[in-house]
VOVO-951385 format. One line per 10 residues: number of its first residue (from 1); their letters; for each residue y, x, z of C-alpha. Coordinates in pm, 1 decimal. Example, Ala and Ser with C-alpha at 12.3 -4.5 7.8 and 13.67 -1.06 7.14 Angstrom:
1 = AS = -450.0,1230.0,780.0 | -106.0,1367.0,714.0
***
This chain:
1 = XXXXXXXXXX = -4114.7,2948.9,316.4 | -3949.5,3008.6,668.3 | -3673.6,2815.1,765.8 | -3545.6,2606.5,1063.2 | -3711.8,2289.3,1151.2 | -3560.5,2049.8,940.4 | -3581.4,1677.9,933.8 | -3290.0,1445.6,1206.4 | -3179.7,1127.2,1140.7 | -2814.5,1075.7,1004.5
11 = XXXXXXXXXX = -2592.1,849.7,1156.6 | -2562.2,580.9,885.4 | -2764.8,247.3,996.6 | -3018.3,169.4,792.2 | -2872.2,-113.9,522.0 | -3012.0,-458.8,560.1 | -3300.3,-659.4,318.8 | -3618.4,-562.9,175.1 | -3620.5,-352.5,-135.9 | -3319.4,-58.9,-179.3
21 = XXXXXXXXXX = -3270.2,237.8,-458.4 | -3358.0,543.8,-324.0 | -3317.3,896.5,-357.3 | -3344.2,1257.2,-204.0 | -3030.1,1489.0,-309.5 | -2826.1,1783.6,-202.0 | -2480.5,1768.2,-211.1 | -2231.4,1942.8,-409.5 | -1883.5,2088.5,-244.4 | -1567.4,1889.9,-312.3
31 = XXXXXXXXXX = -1434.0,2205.8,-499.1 | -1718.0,2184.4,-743.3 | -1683.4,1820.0,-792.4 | -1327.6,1888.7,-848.3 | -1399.9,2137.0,-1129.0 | -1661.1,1915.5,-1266.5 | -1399.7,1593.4,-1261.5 | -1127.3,1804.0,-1435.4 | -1361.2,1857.6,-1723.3 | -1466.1,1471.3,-1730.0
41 = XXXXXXXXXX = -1142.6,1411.2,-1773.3 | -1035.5,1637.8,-2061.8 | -1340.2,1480.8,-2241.0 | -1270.3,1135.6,-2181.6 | -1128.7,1010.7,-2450.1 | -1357.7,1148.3,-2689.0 | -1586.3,932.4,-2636.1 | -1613.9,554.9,-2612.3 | -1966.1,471.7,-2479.8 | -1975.9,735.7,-2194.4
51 = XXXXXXXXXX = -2016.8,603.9,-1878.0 | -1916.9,864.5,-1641.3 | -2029.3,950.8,-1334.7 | -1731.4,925.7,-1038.7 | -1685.6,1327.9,-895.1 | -1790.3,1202.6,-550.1 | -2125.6,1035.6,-635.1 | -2244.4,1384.8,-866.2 | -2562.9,1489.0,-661.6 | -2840.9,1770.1,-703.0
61 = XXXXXXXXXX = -3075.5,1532.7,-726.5 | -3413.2,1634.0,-584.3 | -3639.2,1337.0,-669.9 | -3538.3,969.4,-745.8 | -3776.0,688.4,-590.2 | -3657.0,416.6,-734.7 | -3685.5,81.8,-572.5 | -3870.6,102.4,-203.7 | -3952.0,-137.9,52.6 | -3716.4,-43.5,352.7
71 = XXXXXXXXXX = -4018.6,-43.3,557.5 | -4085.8,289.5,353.7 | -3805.9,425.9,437.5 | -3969.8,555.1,754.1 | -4285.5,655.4,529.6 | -4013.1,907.0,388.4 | -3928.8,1019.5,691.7 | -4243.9,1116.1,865.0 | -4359.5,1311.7,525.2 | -4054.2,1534.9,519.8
81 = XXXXXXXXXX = -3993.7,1591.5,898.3 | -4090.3,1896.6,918.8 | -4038.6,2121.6,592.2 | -3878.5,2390.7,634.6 | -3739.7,2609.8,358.7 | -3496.2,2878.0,317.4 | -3127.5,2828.6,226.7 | -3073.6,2911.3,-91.1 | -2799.0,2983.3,-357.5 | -2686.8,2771.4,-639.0
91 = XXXXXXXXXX = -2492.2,2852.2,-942.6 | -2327.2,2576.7,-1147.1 | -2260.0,2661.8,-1488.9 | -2234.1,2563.3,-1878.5 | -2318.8,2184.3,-1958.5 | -2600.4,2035.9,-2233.1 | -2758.9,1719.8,-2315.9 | -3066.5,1521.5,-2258.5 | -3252.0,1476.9,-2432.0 | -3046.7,1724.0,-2681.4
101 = XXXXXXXXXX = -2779.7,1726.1,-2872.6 | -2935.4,1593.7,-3175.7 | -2958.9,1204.6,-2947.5 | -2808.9,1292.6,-2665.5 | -2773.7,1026.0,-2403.7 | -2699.0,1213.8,-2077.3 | -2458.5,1458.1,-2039.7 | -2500.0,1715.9,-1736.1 | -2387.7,2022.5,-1575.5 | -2625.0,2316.0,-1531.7
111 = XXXXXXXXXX = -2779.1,2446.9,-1250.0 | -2914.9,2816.8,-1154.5 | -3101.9,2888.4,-866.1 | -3412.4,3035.2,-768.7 | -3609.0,2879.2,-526.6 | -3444.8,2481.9,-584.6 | -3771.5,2408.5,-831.1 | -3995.3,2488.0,-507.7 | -3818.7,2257.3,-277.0 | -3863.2,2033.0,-551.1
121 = XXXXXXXXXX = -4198.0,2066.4,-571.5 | -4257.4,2048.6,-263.1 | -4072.1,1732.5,-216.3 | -4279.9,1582.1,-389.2 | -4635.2,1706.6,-305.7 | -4546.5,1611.3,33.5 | -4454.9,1219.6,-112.8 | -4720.2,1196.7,-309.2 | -4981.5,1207.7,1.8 | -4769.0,974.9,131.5
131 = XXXXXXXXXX = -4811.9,733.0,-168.6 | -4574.5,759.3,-379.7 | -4606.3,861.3,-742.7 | -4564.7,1246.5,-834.1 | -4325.3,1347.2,-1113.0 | -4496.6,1394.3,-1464.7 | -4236.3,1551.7,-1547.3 | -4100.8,1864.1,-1505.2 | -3808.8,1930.4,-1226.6 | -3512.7,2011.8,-1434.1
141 = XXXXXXXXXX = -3216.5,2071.0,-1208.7 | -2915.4,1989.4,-1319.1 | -2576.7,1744.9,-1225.1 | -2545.3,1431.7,-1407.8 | -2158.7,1422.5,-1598.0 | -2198.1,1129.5,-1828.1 | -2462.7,856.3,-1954.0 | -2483.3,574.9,-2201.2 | -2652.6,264.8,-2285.5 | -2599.9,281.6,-2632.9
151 = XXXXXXXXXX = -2798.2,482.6,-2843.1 | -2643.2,777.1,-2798.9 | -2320.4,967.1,-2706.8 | -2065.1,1020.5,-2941.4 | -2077.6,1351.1,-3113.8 | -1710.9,1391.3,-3067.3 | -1842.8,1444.0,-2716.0 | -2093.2,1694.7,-2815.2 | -1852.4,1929.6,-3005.8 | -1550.1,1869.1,-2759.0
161 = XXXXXXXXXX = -1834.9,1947.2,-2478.6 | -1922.4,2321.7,-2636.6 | -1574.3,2473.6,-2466.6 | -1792.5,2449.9,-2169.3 | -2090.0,2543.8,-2221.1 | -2045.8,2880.5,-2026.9 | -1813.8,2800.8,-1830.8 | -1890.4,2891.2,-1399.7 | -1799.4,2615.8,-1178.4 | -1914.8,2787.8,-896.7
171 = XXXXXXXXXX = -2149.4,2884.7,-629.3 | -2264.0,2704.7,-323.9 | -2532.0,2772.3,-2.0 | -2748.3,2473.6,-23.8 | -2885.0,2409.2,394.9 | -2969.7,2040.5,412.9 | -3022.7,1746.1,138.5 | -3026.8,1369.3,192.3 | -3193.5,1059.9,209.6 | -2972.0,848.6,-24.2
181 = XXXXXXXXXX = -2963.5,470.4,-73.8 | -2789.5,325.4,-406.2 | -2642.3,4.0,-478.8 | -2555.1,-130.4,-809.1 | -2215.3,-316.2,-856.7 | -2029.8,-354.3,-1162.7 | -1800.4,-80.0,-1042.6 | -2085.0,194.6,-1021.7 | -2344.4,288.7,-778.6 | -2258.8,324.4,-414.0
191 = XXXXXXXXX = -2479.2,592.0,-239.3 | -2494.1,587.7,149.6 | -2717.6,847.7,332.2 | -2955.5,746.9,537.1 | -3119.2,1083.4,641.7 | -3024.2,1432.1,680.9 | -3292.5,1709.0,637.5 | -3140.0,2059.1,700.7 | -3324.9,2354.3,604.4
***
């Protein structure tokens, strides 16, 4: 698809050591997370095991790659300078459950858009000649609310979560996603970007 060239280096230094958390996200406006946090909290309390996901760290996450060498890092970089693509709309709306309601274990915010599953895709095509491993399964776009390590959520979370489930938390013009890296500390993930890819 037409675009502009996309594919300059962000600002952030690259972190130090050998092996990092990666991934490749868009970002969501502050308004949205705003929306989004509002809701966390007026689910909170009903439920226990929940570990929820800080407003500022909730990404449109375009594909996760796990643990990488930072010597792959640049690998990354020379596979997506580059794409181009179109900007494209993006609807947030309703919320669900992975992998349903019956066990759910993630609770998310839904997406809408039409062309986000071919940037996807495409993502990852361009990855996977690179060497790294294609997705098996399919891209389902969404924003990630809530998790657990527990068996499941709390269906107290489930019912109290159905007030939402049409509910518009706006619209955005995605033009660029990110080169994330994501530490681990006991007070939640970190992300810091590492490279900017407009489209």
């Amino acid at each position: 698809m037409a675009g502009s060239a996309g594919g300059v280096e962000h600002d952030a230094t690259l972190p130090a050591g050998d092996v990092m958390r990666a991934f490749l996200a868009i970002d969501i406006p502050d308004e949205i997370q705003q929306r989004l946090s509002a809701m966390q909290e007026q689910l909170r309390e009903t439920s226990a095991s929940a570990r929820w996901v800080p407003p500022d760290s909730i990404h449109l996450t375009l594909k996760f790659l796990g643990e990488i060498s930072e010597k792959r890092v640049e690998d990354i970089h020379t596979s997506l300078v580059g794409l181009t693509w179109i900007h494209f709309s993006v609807a947030v709306r309703g919320v669900g459950f992975f992998p349903g309601t019956g066990s759910p274990r993630v609770f998310w915010a839904g997406l809408q858009s039409s062309t986000v599953m071919g940037l996807a895709k495409q993502i990852d095509s361009r990855l996977a000649r690179a060497g790294f491993d294609s997705e098996e399964r399919a891209f389902r776009p969404h924003l990630t609310l809530a998790r657990t390590n527990n068996h499941r959520l709390e269906r107290t979370l489930v019912a109290a979560a159905e007030q939402f489930g049409e509910t518009e938390f706006g619209t955005f013009i995605a033009d660029r996603f990110f080169l994330y890296q994501s530490t681990l500390n006991p007070g939640g993930a970190i992300h810091s970007k590492l490279k900017e890819y407009p489209l």
